[in-house]
N, C-alpha and C positions, 0 to 999 in steps of 0.2 A: 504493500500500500504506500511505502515511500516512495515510490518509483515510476513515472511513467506507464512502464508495463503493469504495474501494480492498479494503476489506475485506471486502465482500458481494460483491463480484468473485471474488474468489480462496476463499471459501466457495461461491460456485454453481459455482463452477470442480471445487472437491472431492468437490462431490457427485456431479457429472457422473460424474467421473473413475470414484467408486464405484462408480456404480450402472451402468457400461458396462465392469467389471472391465477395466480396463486393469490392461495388463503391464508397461509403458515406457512414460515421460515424458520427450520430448526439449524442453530448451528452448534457444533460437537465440541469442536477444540478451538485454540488458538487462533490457528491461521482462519480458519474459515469465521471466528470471530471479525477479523478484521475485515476481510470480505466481505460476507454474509449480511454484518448486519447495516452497514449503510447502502446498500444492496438492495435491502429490502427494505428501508424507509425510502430511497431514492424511488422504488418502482410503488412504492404505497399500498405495498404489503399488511392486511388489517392487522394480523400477530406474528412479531418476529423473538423467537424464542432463543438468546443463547446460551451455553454453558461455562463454565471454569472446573476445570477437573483435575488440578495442582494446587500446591504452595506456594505457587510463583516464586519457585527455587531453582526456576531455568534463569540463566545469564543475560536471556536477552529480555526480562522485568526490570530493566532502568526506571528509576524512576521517575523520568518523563514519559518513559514507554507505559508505565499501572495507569499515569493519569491521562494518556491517551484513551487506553482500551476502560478504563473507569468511566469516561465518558462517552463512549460508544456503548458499552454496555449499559449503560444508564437510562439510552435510547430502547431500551427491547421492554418486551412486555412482559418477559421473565425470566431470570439468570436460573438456571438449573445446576445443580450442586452435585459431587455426588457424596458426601461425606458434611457430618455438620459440624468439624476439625477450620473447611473451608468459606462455609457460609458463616461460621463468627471475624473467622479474616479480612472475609470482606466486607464484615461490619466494621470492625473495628479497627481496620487499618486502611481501607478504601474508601469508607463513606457511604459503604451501597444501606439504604436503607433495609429494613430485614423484611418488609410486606412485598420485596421484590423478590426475594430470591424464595428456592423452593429445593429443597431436599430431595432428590431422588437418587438409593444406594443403588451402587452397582452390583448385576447377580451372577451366577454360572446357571449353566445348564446341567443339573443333578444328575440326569440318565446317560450321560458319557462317561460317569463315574461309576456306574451301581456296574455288581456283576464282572468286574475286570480283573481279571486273572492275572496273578503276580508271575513273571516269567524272565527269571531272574539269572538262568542256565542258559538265555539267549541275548537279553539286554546288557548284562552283566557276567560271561566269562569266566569262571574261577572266583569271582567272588559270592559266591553261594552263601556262606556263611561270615559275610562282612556285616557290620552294620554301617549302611549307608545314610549318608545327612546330606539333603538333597535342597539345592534352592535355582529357584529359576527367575531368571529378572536379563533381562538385556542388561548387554556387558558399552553400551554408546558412552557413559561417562563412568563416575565412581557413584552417582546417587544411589546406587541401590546396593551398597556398599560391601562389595566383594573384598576388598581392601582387608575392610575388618574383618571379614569372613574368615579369609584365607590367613591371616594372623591368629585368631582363634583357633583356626585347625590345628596350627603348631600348639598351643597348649593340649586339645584336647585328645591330638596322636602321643603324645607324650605320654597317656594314663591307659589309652586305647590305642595302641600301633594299626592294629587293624579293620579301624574305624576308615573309612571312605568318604569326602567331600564331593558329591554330584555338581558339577554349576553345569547347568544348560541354560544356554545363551549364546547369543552373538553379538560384537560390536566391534567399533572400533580399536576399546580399550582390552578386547581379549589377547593379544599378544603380551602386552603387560602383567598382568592379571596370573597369566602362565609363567613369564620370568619370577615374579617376585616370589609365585608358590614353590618353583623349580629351586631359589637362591635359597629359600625356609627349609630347605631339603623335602619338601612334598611335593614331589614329582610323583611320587606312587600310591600318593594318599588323595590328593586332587585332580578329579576326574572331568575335564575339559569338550562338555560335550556337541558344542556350538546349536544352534535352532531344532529342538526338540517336534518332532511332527505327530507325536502322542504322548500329549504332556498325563492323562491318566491313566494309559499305560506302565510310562515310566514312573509316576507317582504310586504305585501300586507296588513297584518291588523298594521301596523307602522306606526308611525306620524313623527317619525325623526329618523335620521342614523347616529352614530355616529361611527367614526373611530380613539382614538385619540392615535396611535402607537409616538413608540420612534424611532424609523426608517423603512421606509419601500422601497422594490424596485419600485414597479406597481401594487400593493393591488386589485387583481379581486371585492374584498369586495364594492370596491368604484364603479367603474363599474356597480355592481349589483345593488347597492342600487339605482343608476342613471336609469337603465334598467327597476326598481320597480318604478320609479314615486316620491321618497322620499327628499325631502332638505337634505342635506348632510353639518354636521361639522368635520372637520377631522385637524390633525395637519400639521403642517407647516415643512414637513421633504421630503426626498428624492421623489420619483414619485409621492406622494400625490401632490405637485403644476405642476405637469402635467395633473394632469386629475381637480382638482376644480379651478377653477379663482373665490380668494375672490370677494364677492358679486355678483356674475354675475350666477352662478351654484353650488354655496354652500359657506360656510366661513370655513376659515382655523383661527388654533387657534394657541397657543405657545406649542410646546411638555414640556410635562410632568409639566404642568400650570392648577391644579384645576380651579382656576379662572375665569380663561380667557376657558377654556374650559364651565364653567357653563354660562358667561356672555353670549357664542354663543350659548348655546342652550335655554338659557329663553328667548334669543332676538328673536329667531322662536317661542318660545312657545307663546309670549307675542303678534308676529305677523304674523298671520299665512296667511296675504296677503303676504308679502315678502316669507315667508316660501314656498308659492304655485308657485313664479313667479321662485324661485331661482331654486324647482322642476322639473317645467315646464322647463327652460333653460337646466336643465340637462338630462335630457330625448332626 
C-alpha cells in the first residue's frame, strides 16, 4: 500500500468489489488488512469485517505502521480476534474501542485426529522405544522459539540420553536451528524434520508437545496437540494461557527460560501418570 503498485492493487480490488455488488468484506490477516479494507469503503461495501491475529510482534508494527493500520481498522464494522490475550491489546494499547472488536477462537478439525494409529517402526526407524518431544511451529524467525527448545534438550538428554526432540518445520532459520543443536552435541537427539504432511499422524507416535514461542496469538499447534491425546508444555505468553490451565491440561513454563522449560518437560518425563491425566484433561 506504500507503493504505486500497492495502490493500483487495492483500486482494481474496489472496482471488483463494485461492480460484483458485494455485501461483506472479510479480511484475515495483515496484508489483506491493508488492502481489503479501504477496498471496501472505496467501493461502498455495506460491512467490511477485518481481523488481527498476532501481538504485533512482527518487525514490520513500527509505530507509525499500528497507527496507520489503527486507523484503517477503525474504518471496519468489526475487528475479529482470535484470542482475548489480543482484543485487550488493542484496547489498551491501540485505542480500539472494545464494542468493536469481537472474539472468535481459533478451532481444529477433531476427526483427522480420532482413530490414528501410532506407526512408529515407519515414521521413526529404531526409535521404537525413545521417548519423543515433539513440536511443530515454522522455523521463518526465532518467535516460536526453537532456540530455547533446542537448549533445553541439552538439559533434559543429560537425565534422559535417549529422549528425542521432533521439530517439524520449515524456514529460513532451519539451517541455524541444526548448527546450534549439532555444536550442543544433539545431533542425535534433534530430529530435523522440515514440513510435516501428516501433522496427526506424526502426533500420534509422540510422548510430549512442546510449544515454547516468545509470543503467540491462538497457536492451532496447541489445539492439535490437545486433539492428539499428548501432555502439552508451552510458554506462559499471549493465547497460550487460554487454551493450557497450569497443571490441570498441561504446564506453562517462562518464555524464553531453558530451565524452566527442561524442568516441565523431565517432570512429565519422570511422571508419566500426571503426564496421562494432564493429556486426558486436554483432550
Amino acid at each position: 500500500m506504500d507503493s504505486p503498485s500497492g495502490i493500483y492493487e487495492m483500486i482494481r480490488l474496489a472496482r471488483f468489489l463494485r461492480r460484483n455488488h458485494f455485501h461483506v468484506v472479510h479480511t484475515h490477516d495483515l496484508w489483506s488488512n491493508l488492502l481489503g479494507i479501504p477496498a471496501g469503503r472505496l467501493a461502498r461495501v455495506p460491512v467490511v469485517i477485518s481481523s488481527r491475529r498476532d501481538l504485533a510482534h512482527l518487525a514490520w508494527y513500527t509505530p507509525r505502521r499500528r497507527k496507520i493500520l489503527r486507523h484503517l481498522q477503525s474504518l471496519s464494522s468489526a475487528v475479529l480476534v482470535n484470542s482475548g490475550q489480543i482484543r485487550e491489546q488493542l484496547v489498551r494499547e491501540d485505542g480500539f474501542s472494545p464494542e468493536l472488536i469481537r472474539v472468535v477462537h481459533n478451532g481444529v478439525d477433531l476427526e483427522r485426529f480420532r482413530n490414528v494409529m501410532a506407526d512408529r517402526k515407519r515414521l521413526f526407524p529404531g526409535l521404537e522405544h525413545c521417548k519423543l518431544v515433539v513440536n511443530v511451529a515454522n522455523m521463518h524467525s526465532d518467535i516460536k522459539g526453537q532456540p530455547t527448545l533446542i537448549k533445553a534438550a541439552a538439559e533434559v538428554c543429560a537425565k534422559f540420553p535417549g529422549a528425542r526432540f521432533v521439530l517439524a518445520g520449515d524456514g529460513a532459520r532451519r539451517a541455524e536451528f541444526e548448527l546450534m543443536a549439532a555444536e550442543l552435541g544433539l545431533k542425535q537427539n534433534c530430529l530435523f524434520l522440515g514440513q510435516s504432511q501428516d501433522v496427526p499422524e506424526l502426533l500420534a507416535c509422540c510422548d510430549i508437545a512442546v510449544l515454547p514461542s516468545k509470543a503467540e496469538g491462538f497457536p492451532n499447534a496447541l489445539l492439535e496437540y490437545m486433539a492428539a491425546g499428548l501432555p502439552i508444555v508451552a510458554t506462559d505468553v499471549g493465547g497460550n494461557r487460554e487454551i493450557v490451565q497450569h497443571g490441570v491440561n498441561g504446564l506453562l513454563a517462562s518464555a524464553e527460560n531453558p530451565d524452566t522449560l527442561a524442568k516441565s518437560i523431565l517432570y512429565l518425563l519422570e511422571n508419566p501418570a500426571v503426564a496421562s491425566e494432564l493429556a486426558y484433561a486436554g483432550r
